[in-house]
N, C-alpha and C positions, 0 to 999 in steps of 0.2 A: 504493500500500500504506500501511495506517496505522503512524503510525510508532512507535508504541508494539509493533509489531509485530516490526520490528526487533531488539528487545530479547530475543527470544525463541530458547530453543534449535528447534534442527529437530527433526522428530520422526517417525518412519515408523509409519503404522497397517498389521495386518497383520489383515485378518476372513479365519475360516477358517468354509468353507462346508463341511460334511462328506459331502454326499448325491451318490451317483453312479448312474446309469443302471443302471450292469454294473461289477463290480469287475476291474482290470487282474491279471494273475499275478503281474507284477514289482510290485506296489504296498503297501508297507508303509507308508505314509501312516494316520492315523487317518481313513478314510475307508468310509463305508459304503452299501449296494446294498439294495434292500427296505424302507428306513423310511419311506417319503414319507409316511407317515400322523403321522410328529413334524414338517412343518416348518412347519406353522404355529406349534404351540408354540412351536419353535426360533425361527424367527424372533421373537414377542415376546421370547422371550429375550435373543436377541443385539440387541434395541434398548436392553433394560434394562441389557444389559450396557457398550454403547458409553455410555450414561446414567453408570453408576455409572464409566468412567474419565475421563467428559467432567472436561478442565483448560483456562482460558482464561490462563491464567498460565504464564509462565517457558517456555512451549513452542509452536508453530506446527507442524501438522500441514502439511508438503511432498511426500509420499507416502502413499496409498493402494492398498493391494494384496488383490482378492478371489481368494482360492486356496481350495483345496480337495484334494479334493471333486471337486466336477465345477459353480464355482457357473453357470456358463452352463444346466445342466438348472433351475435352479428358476425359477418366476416373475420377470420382468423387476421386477415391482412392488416384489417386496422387494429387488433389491439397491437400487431407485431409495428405499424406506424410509431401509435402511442409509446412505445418500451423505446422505440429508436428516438424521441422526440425529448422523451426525459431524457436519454445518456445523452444527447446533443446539450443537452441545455442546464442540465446540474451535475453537480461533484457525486456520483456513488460510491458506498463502500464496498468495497472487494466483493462481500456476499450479500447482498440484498435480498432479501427476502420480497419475494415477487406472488406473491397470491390472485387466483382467477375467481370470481362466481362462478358455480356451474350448475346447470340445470341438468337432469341426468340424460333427458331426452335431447340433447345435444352431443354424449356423450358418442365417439366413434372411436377404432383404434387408430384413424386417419388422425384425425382433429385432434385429437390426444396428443400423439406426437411431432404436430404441427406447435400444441402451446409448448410442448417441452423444447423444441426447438428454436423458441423465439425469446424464453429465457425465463416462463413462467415454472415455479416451484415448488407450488403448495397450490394444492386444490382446496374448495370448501364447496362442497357439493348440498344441494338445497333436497334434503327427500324428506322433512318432514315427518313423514309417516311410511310404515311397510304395509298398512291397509288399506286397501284398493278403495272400499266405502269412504274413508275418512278422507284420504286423496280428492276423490270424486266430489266429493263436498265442500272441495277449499278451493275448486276449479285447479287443482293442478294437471299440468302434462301428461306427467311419464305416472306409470304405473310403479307396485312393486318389485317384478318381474326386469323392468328396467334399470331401477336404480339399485338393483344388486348387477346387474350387466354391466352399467357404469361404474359401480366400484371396482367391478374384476377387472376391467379395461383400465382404469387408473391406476389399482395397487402396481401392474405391471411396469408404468412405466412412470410413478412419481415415488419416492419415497417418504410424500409429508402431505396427509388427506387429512381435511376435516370434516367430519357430518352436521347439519344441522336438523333436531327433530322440534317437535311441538309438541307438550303435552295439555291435557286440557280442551283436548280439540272436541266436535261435533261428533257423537256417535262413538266416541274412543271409550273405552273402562281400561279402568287401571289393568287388565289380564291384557288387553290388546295393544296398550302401551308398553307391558313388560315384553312383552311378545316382539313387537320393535325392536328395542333396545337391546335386548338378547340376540338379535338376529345380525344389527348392526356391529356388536363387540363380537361377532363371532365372523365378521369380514375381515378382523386384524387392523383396524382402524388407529391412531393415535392423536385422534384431536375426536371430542366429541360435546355440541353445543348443545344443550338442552334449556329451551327457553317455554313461557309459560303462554298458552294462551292469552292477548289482548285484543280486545275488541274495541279497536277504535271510532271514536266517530265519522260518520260520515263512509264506513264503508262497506259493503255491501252484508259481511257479515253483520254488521251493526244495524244492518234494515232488515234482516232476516230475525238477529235475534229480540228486536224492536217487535218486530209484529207477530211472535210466536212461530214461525217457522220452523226453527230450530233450538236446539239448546244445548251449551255449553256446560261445561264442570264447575263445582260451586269451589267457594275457595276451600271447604275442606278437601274432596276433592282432592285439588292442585294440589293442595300441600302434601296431603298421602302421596303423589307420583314425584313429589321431588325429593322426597324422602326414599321410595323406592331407587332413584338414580341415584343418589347420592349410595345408596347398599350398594347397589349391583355394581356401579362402576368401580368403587372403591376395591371392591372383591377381585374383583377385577385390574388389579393393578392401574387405574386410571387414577390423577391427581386434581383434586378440584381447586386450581388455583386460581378460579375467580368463581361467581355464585352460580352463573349459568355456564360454563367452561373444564372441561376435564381435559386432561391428557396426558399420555406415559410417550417415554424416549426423550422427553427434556422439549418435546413440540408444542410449546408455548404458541400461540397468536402472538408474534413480536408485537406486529401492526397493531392491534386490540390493545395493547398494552402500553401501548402509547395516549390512548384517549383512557384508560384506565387512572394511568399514573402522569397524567396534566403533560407529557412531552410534547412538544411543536408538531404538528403536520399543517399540510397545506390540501383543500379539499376541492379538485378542477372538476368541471361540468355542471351542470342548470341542477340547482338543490343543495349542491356538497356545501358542507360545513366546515372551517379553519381554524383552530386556534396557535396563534403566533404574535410575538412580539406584545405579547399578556392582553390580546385583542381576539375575541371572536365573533366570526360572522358569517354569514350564507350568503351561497351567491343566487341570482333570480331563478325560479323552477320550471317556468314555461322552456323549453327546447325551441319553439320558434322564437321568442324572442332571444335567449341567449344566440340563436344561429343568427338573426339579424345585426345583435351589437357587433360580433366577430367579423361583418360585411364592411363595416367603416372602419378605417384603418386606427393603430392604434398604437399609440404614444410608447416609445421603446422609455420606461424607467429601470432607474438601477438600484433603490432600493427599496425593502417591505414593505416600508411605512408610505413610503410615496406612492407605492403601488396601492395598496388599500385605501390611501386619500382620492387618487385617480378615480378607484371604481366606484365611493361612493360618492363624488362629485359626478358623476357619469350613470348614476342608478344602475349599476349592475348588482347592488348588493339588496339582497332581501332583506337581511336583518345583521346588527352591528351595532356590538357594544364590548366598549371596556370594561374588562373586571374591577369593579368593585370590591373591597377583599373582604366583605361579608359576605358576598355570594360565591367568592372562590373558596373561603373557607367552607362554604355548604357543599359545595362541588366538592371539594378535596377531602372531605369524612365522606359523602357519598360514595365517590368512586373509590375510593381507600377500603373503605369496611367491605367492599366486595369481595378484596383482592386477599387469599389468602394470608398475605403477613401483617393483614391490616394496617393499622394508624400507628406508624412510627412516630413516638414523640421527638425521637430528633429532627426528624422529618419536615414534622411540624415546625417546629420550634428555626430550623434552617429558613422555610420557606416565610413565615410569617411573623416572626421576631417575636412569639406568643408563647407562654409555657401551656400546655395543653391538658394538662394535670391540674396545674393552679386555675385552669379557667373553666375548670370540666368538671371540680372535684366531687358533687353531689353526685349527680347525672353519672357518674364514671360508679359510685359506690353501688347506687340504685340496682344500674344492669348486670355488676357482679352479681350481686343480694341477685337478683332474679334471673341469673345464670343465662343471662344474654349475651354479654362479652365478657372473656376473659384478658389475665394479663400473663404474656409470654416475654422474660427477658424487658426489653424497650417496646412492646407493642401491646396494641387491644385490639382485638380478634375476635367476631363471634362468634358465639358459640352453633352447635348444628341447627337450635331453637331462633337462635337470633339471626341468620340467613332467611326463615321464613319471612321475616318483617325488617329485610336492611335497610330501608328510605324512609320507613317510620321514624327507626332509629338515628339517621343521622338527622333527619327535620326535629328529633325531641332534643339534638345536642341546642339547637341554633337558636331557640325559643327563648 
């Protein structure tokens, strides 16, 4: 590595692909179904756009993450664009960690070794579920049958896969979810996300379970199936080192763990989110209008802060604001008490010149006494009861 290289902060990229085959019910993502007639546009767009963030200074890209969307549906060519577009225009470190979305119904052993040859590393492959009803019901793709085809086509040629499942779903019981899970850990798997049912507003699940339609798992329920993850994967040599996140061989989410633990990234395409330069903000969600700003030409700047002045003097930005260190303290016990080593009071105390104990010390006694958080060495960690309710808990710190 060059060593001037060294000198440089980390830095996570995040490209957001917006276009999906079929839109899911539970998906409140700025993500869209019928545009394929923008991504050529789109795509020049979000070259210009990796362009106008490209910095070879004070920062080293060590994570890249194409999410979406669905970016496995679009052309191989352009994510292989996008990867050539970053090494043109930032500092990487020697091993980047390169992660793809994948929907399994794009899975081929073609396309497979089209992404490994363009330099992506790590799959995270979206199935959700192994029951074809429960699928069926979320308007997914591929079936079960499929997305174990796609994991035998992957394991072959990556050695770093993540699954994502849903528990809590329509029609699921706790036997049809363990049934999942088991069948998942039994692909050889080393990353495995298990996130909970949310019914957002505004989407189609949400008008389903609004008018009786359907019905989802109550939160006892949920909490029995994350409990059951939490056994099996454990038994299983998996490590839960953040709340919804397992994984054994040391296969951390680098990327995840960047928004986890407040490190810089930068988020390109219509909806991505940034936090840098102790500033975050979104950029616009519509796809047509982000492919319009990108038509008029645009002011080559050479640093952050000016760049982010640029685009919000120019409305490219959705939403922007500077942290406030009340709210990054709420932010940093939220995403903190996730993370298996929880709340470092050094940590603390580094980032915010606050002793964490002197300003916590009731509220810290309480959640022992009620075997919520425990203390490990210099940290507070909760306990397996206090993962059930971790955003309660950090909103009861701030109060």
């Amino acid at each position: 590595m060059d060593s001037k290289l060294g000198k440089n902060k980390e830095l996570g990229l995040y490209i957001h692909i917006p276009f999906c085959h079929t839109k899911c019910t539970y998906c409140d993502f700025n993500t869209y179904s019928g545009l394929e007639n923008l991504i050529d546009d789109f795509s020049e767009s979000i070259y210009k756009e990796i362009n106008f963030w490209g910095i070879r200074e004070f920062y080293k890209v060590d994570t890249i993450f194409i999410g979406g969307g669905t970016p496995s549906y679009v052309d191989t060519e352009i994510i292989k664009n996008i990867l050539n577009k970053i090494s043109d225009n930032f500092l990487l470190s020697k091993n980047p960690e390169i992660t793809l979305e994948i929907n399994p119904e794009d899975v081929s052993e073609k396309k497979a070794l089209e992404w490994k040859e363009i330099g992506i590393n790590r799959c995270s492959l979206g199935v959700q579920s192994l029951v074809n009803s429960e699928l069926k019901i979320l308007n997914r793709r591929h079936d079960s049958e499929k997305a174990i085809e796609a994991i035998n086509i992957l394991s072959k040629i990556f050695n770093n896969i993540s699954v994502d499942l849903i528990y809590g779903l329509p029609l699921q019981t706790k036997d049809s979810y363990i049934e999942t899970l088991k069948k998942i850990i039994s692909q050889n798997i080393n990353h495995i996300s298990c996130y909970s049912l949310q019914v957002e507003k505004g989407t189609v699940l949400d008008q389903q379970v609004n008018t009786n339609k359907i019905n989802v798992a109550n939160d006892d329920l949920s909490a029995e199936m994350y409990k059951v993850t939490q056994k099996i994967l454990l038994e299983n040599d998996f490590e839960n080192y953040e709340i919804s996140n397992w994984s054994k061989e040391n296969k951390l989410s680098q990327h995840n763990l960047k928004y986890w633990t407040m490190k810089p990234y930068i988020g390109i395409g219509p909806g991505s989110h940034s936090y840098i330069d102790n500033k975050r903000f979104s950029i616009i969600k519509s796809p047509k209008k982000y492919v319009d700003f990108f038509k008029k030409p645009i002011t080559n700047i050479s640093s952050i802060r000016e760049k982010i002045l640029y685009l919000r003097e120019n409305n490219f930005l959705d939403v922007y604001e500077k942290q406030l260190k009340e709210n990054e303290i709420l932010e940093f016990l939220m995403l903190n008490l996730r993370l298996r080593d929880g709340i470092n009071i050094n940590n603390f105390k580094k980032r915010f010149d606050l002793d964490f104990e002197d300003l916590y010390l009731s509220k810290l006694d309480y959640f022992i006494k009620e075997n919520i958080i425990f203390k490990k060495e210099d940290s507070y960690i909760l306990s397996e009861k206090g993962k059930l309710f971790a955003n309660e808990v950090a909103n009861n710190f701030v109060k």
